[in-house]
C-alpha positions in Angstrom: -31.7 -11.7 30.8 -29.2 -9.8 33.1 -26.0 -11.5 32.2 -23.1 -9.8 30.7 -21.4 -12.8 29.0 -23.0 -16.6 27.5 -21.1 -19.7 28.8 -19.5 -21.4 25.9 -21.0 -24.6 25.4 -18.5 -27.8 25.4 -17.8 -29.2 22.3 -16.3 -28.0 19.3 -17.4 -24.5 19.8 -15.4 -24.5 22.7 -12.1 -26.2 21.6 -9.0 -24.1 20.0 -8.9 -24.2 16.5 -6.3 -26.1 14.7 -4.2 -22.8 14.0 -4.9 -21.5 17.6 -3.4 -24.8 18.8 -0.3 -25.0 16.3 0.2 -21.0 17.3 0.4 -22.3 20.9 3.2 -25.1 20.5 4.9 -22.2 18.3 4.8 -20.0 21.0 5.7 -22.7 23.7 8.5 -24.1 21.7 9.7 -19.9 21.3 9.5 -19.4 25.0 11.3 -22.0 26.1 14.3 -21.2 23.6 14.4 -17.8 24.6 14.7 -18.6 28.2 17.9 -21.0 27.2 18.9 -18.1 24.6 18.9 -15.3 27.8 20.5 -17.6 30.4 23.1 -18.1 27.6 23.8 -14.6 27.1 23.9 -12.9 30.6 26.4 -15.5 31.5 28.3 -14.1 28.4 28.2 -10.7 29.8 28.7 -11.5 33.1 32.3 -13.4 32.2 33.0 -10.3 30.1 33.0 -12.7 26.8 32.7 -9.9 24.6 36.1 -8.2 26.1 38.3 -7.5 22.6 42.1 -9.4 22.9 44.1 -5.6 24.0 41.2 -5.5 27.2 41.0 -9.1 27.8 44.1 -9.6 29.6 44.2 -6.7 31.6 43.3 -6.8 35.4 39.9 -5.9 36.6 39.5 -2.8 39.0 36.7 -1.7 41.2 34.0 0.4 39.4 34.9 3.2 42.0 37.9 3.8 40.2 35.5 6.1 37.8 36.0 8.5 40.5 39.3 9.2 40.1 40.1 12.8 39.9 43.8 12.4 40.0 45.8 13.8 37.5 49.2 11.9 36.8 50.8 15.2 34.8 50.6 16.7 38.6 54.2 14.9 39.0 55.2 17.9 36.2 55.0 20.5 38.9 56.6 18.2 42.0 59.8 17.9 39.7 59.8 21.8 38.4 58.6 21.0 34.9 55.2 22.5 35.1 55.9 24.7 31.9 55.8 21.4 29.5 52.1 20.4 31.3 50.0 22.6 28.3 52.3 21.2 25.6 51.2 17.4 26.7 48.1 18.1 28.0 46.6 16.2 25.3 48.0 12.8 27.3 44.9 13.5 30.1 41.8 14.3 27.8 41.1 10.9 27.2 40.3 10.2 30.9 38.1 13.6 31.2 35.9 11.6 28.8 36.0 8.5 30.8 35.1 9.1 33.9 32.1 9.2 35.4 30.4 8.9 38.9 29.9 5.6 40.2 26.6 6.0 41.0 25.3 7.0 37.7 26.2 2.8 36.7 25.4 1.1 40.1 22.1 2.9 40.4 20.5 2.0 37.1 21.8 -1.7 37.5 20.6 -2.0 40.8 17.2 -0.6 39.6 17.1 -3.6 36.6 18.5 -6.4 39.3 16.0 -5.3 41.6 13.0 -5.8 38.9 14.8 -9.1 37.5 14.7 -10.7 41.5 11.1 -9.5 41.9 9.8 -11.7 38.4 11.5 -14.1 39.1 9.6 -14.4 42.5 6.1 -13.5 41.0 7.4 -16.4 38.5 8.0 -19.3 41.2 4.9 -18.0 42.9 2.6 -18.4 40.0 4.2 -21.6 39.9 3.8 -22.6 43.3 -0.2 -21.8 43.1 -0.8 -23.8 39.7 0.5 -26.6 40.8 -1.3 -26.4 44.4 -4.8 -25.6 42.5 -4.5 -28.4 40.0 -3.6 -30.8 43.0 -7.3 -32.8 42.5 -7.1 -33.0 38.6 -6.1 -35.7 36.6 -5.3 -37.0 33.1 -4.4 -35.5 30.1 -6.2 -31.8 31.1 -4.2 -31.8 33.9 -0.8 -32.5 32.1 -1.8 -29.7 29.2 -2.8 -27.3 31.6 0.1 -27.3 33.8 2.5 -27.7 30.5 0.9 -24.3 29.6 1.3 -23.2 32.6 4.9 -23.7 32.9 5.6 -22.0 29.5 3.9 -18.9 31.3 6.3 -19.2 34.2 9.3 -19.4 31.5 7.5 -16.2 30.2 7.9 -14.3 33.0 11.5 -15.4 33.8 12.4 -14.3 30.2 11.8 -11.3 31.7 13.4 -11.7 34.7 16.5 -12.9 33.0 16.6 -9.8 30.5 16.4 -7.3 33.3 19.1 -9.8 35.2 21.5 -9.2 31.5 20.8 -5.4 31.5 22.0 -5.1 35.2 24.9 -6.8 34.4 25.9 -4.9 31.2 26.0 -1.7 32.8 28.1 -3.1 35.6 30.5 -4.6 33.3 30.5 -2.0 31.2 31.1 0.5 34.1 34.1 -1.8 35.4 35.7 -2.4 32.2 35.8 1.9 31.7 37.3 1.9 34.6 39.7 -0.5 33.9 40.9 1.4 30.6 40.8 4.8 33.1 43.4 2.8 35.3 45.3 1.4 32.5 45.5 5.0 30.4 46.4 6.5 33.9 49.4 4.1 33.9 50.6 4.7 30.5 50.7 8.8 31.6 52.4 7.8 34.7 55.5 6.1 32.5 55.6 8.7 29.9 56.1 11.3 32.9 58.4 8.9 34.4 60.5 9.4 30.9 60.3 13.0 30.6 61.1 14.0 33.8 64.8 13.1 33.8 65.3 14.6 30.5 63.8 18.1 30.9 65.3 18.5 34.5 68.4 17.7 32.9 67.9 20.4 30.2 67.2 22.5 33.0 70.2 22.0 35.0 72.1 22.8 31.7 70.4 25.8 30.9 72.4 28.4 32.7 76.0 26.8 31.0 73.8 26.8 27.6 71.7 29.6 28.0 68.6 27.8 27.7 69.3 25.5 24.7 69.0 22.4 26.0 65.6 22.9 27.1 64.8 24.4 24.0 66.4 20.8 22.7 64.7 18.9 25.4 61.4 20.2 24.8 60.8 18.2 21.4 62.1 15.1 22.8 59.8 15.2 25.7 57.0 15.8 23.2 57.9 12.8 20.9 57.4 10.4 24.3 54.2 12.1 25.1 52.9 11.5 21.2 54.0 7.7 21.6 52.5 6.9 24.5 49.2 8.6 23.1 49.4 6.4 20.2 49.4 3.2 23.1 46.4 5.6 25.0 44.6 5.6 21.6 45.1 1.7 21.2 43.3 1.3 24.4 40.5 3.7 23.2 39.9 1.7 20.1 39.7 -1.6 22.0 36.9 -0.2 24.4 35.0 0.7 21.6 35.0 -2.5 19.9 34.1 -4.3 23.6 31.4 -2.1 23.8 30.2 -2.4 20.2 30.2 -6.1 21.3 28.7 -5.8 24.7 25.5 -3.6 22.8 25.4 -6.4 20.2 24.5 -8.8 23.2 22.4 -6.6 24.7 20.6 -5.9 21.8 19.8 -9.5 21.3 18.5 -9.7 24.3 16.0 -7.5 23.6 15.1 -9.0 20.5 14.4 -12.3 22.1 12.1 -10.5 24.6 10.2 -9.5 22.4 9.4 -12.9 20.9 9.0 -13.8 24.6 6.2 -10.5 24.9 4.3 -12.4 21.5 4.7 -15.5 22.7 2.7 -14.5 26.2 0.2 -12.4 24.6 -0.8 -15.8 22.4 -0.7 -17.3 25.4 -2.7 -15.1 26.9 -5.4 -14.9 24.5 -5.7 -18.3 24.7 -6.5 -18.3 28.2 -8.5 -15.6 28.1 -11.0 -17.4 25.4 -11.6 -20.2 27.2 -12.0 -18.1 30.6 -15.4 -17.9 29.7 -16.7 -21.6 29.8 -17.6 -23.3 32.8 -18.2 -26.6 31.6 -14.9 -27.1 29.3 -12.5 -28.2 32.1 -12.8 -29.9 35.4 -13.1 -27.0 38.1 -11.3 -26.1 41.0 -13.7 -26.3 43.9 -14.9 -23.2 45.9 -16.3 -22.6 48.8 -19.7 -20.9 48.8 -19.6 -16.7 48.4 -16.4 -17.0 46.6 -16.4 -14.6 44.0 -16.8 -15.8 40.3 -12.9 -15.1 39.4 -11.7 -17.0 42.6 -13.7 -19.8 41.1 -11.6 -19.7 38.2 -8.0 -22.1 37.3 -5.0 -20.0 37.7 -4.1 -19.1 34.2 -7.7 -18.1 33.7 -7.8 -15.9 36.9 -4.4 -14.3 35.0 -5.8 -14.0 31.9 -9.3 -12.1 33.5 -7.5 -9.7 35.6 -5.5 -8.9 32.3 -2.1 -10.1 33.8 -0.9 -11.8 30.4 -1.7 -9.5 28.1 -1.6 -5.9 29.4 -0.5 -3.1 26.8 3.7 -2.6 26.7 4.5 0.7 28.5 5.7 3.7 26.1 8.0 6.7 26.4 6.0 10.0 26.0 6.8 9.8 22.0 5.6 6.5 22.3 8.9 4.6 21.5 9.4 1.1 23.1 10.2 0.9 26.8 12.8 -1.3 26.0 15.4 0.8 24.3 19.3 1.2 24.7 19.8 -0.1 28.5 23.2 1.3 28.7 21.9 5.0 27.5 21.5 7.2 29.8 22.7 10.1 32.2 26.8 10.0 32.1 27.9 12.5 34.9 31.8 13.3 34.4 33.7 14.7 37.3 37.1 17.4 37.1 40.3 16.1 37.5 42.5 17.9 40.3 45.4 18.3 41.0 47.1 16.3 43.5 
């Protein structure tokens, strides 16, 4: 004979096993939590639920604000101070570190919100078609089928929803950096505002003293710029603990798709098992010439063409493709003067 495959006969042969079946309900019962799980946590992100008490209270700003290139010590020079600016330079250093091109944040996300609004189209679309296929079935087949079914569609918006969290975490995080850059900015701003009056001051008196009150000026002047780096450090800390939070979130994320990848791939397997029989389940009628896999129910159609079950993609040193989603390129920019 010339065939490539034997038809499983109906009958016991051709039913799940008792484990295959209590693996499927696991993996049902998983999907469907994960989805709620997900949906939970990227509208945790998305509130900025994970903002520590010193962050949470301050005003959000517009992720442009990473831009900035300003440099608030530049007031130093307008008031004829310029000789303290490399005795408090340490006040700007924090904001070399924290900013960043926009683009480098809204590119990425837009990549992930992209890919989360396309699953969750092919999602509603497989959904669409199961329930248009099964149209002429009946009984309890029908209600089991399209109950799998549905937990496949859950799947896939799983997905959808994880790439929806990661494109909001880098958003978010992006926004909330540059709502400490605004708010370290500010601090600098008030120490200069302190130290101007004092130094020119000193240097108005410097001719009658001959140049000790700047000499006395100068430590006073670096006393204000030490306390308000103690507040700048404060703000710091507090990023870091939001972010160590946001990660934690986005890690979990990542962890429940996973369970979601096992739960398809059971799924899947399933499917593809009983792909094979023509006489197990009522079919879906074709019209002569159609080819065999058009003759097929949806999720075995899926399962042939290896949609529910197709190898993870890898890095080159094969580590998951689902790693940090905030890592990646950070591109600072110089602050000027002005």
């Amino acid at each position: 004979m010339n065939t490539s495959t034997t038809p499983r006969q109906t009958g016991s042969d051709s039913s799940p096993s008792s484990d295959e079946i209590a693996e499927l309900e696991r993996s049902v019962l998983e999907i469907s939590t994960a989805l709620a799980e997900l949906r939970v946590t990227r509208e945790a992100i998305g509130n900025k639920e994970w903002l520590s008490s010193d962050l949470a209270g301050s005003p959000g700003v517009s992720l442009e604000l990473l831009g900035s290139t300003t440099s608030p010590l530049s007031a130093l020079s307008s008031a004829g101070c310029d000789f303290l600016t490399p005795m408090i330079s340490f006040l700007e250093e924090p904001l070399g570190q924290l900013r960043g091109e926009p683009g480098a944040v809204s590119g990425p996300a837009g990549q992930h919100d992209a890919a989360a609004r396309d699953a969750s189209a092919v999602a509603e679309d497989y959904r669409s078609t199961v329930e248009s296929e099964t149209s002429e079935w009946s009984g309890a087949a029908k209600g089991d089928y399209l109950g799998t079914a549905t937990k496949l569609v859950d799947g896939v918006l799983s997905i959808a929803e994880t790439a929806g969290t990661n494109a909001k975490a880098m958003i978010a995080a992006g926004e909330v950096v540059a709502q400490v850059v605004a708010v370290v900015t500010e601090l600098i701003t008030k120490a200069v505002a302190e130290i101007v009056p004092i130094m020119t001051s000193a240097i108005a008196a410097a001719p009658a003293t001959f140049g000790a009150s700047i000499s006395e000026a100068i430590p006073q002047c670096i006393a204000i710029a030490t306390r308000y780096a103690g507040e700048i450090a404060g703000q710091l800390g507090a990023l870091l603990a939001s972010g160590e939070n946001l990660l934690t979130l986005v890690e979990g994320a990542v962890g429940v798709l996973k369970v979601v990848r096992e739960g398809l791939s059971v799924i899947g397997d399933l499917a593809g098992g009983s792909a094979s029989s023509s006489a197990a389940a009522t079919p879906v009628s074709s019209a002569p010439g159609q080819s065999e896999i058009d003759g097929m129910r949806p999720l075995e159609r899926g399962a042939s063409r290896g949609e529910f079950d197709k190898p993870r993609d890898t890095t080159e040193s094969g580590e998951d493709e689902f790693g940090d989603p905030l890592e990646g390129g950070w591109i600072p920019v110089r602050p000027t003067d002005g």
